[in-house]
GUVEXRO-947044 format. One record per residue (C-alpha): residue in three letters; x, y, z; residue number from 1. Coordinates in Angstrom, 1 decimal. Layout:
> ALA, X, Y, Z, NUM
...
END
This chain:
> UNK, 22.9, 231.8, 155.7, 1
> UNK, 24.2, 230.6, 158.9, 2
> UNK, 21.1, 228.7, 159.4, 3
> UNK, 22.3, 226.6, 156.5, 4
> UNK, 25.4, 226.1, 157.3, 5
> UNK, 24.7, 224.5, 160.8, 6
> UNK, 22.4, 222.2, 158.8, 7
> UNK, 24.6, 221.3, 155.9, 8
> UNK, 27.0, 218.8, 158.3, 9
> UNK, 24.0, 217.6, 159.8, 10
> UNK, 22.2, 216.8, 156.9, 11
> UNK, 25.6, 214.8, 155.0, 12
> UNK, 25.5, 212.9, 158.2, 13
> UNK, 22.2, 211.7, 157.8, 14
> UNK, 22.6, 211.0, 154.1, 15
> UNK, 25.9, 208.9, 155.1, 16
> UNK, 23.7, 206.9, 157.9, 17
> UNK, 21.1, 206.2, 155.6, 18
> UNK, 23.8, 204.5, 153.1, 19
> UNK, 25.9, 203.0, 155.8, 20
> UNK, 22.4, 201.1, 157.3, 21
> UNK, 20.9, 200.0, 154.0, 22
> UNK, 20.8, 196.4, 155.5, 23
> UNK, 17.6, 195.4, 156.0, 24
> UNK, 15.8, 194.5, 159.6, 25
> UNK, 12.8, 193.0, 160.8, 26
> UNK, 10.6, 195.2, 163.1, 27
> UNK, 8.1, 192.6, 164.9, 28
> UNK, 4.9, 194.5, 166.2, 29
> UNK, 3.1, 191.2, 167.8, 30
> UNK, 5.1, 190.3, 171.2, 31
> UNK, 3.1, 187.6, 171.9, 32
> UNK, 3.8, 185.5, 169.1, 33
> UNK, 7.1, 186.7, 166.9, 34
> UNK, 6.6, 184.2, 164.3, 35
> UNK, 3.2, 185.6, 163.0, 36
> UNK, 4.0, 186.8, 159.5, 37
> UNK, 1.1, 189.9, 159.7, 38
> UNK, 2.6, 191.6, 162.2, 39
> UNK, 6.4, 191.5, 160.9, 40
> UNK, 7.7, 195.0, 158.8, 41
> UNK, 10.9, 194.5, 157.0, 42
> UNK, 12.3, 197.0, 155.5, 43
> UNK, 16.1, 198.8, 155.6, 44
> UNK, 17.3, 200.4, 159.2, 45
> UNK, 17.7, 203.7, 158.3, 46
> UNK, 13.7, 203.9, 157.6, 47
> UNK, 13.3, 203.2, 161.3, 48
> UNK, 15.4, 205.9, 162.2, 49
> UNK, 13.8, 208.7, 159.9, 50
> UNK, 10.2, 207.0, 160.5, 51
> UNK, 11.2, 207.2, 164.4, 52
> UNK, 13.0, 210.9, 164.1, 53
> UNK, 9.6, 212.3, 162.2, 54
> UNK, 7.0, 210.9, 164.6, 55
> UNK, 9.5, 212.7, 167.5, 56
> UNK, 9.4, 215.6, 165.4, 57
> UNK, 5.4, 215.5, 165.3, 58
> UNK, 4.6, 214.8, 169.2, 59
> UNK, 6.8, 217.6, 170.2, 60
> UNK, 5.6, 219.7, 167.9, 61
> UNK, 2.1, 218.5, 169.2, 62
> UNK, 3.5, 218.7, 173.2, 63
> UNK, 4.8, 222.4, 172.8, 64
> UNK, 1.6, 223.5, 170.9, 65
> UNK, -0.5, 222.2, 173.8, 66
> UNK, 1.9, 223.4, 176.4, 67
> UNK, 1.5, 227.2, 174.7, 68
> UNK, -2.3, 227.5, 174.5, 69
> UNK, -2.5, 229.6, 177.5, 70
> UNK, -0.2, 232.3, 176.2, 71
> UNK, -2.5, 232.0, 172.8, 72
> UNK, -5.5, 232.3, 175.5, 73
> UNK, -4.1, 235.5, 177.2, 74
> UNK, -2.4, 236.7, 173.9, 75
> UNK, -6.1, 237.2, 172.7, 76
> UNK, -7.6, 238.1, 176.0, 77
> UNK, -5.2, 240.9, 176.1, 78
> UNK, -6.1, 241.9, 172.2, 79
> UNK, -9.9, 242.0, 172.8, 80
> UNK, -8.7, 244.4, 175.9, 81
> UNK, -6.4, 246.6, 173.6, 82
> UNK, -9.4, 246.8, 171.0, 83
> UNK, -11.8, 248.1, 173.8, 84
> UNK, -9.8, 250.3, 175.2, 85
> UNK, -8.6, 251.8, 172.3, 86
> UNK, -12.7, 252.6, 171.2, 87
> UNK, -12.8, 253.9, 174.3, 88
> UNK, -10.2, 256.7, 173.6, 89
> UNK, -11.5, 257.1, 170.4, 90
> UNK, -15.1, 258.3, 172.1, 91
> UNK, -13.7, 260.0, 174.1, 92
> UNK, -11.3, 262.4, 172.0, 93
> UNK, -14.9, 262.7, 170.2, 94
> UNK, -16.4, 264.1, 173.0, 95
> UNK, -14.0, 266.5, 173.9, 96
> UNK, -13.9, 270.0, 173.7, 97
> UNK, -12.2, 271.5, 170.5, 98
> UNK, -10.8, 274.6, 172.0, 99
> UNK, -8.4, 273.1, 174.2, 100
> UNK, -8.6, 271.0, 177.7, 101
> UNK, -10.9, 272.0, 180.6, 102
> UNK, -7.7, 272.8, 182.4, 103
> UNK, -6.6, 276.1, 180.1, 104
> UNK, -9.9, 277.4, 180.3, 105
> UNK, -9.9, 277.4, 184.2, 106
> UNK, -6.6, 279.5, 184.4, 107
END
């Protein structure tokens, strides 16, 4: 709930910049030569700014998974470790006496 209301003046702002930029603009890809028509985009500003906000969104999402893969590395390093050990206690409560420990029967 609180989650959603942080979010709710964020997301009437973008909804009132997308309205307030509905103007459109010319986004020229070819730097050499600006007046070649295949390499022009023109469409309102606001698509920019989402268009430039999701790719963000995307390569640091991207960044952070790559940064994290050793801690995924280690996180299952440290599983197939657990699992071993863990058969390991399992033989050996198997294997030991029923009666009691070794160490009551030498009193």
């Amino acid at each position: 709930m609180i989650k959603f209301l942080l979010m709710l003046p964020v997301a009437i702002a973008l909804v009132l910049f997308g309205v307030a930029n509905r103007q459109i603009v010319t986004l020229i890809l070819d730097p050499v030569s600006p007046q070649a028509e295949a390499f022009k985009v023109s469409v309102p500003l606001f698509v920019f700014f989402f268009a430039t906000l999701a790719i963000g969104i995307v390569v640091g999402s991207a960044s952070t998974w790559l940064a994290q893969g050793r801690h995924r590395r280690a996180e299952r390093q440290f599983r197939r470790e657990r699992d071993r050990l863990q058969e390991e206690c399992a033989k050996l409560k198997a294997a030991a006496p029923a009666g009691g420990t070794a160490l009551a029967a030498l009193r």
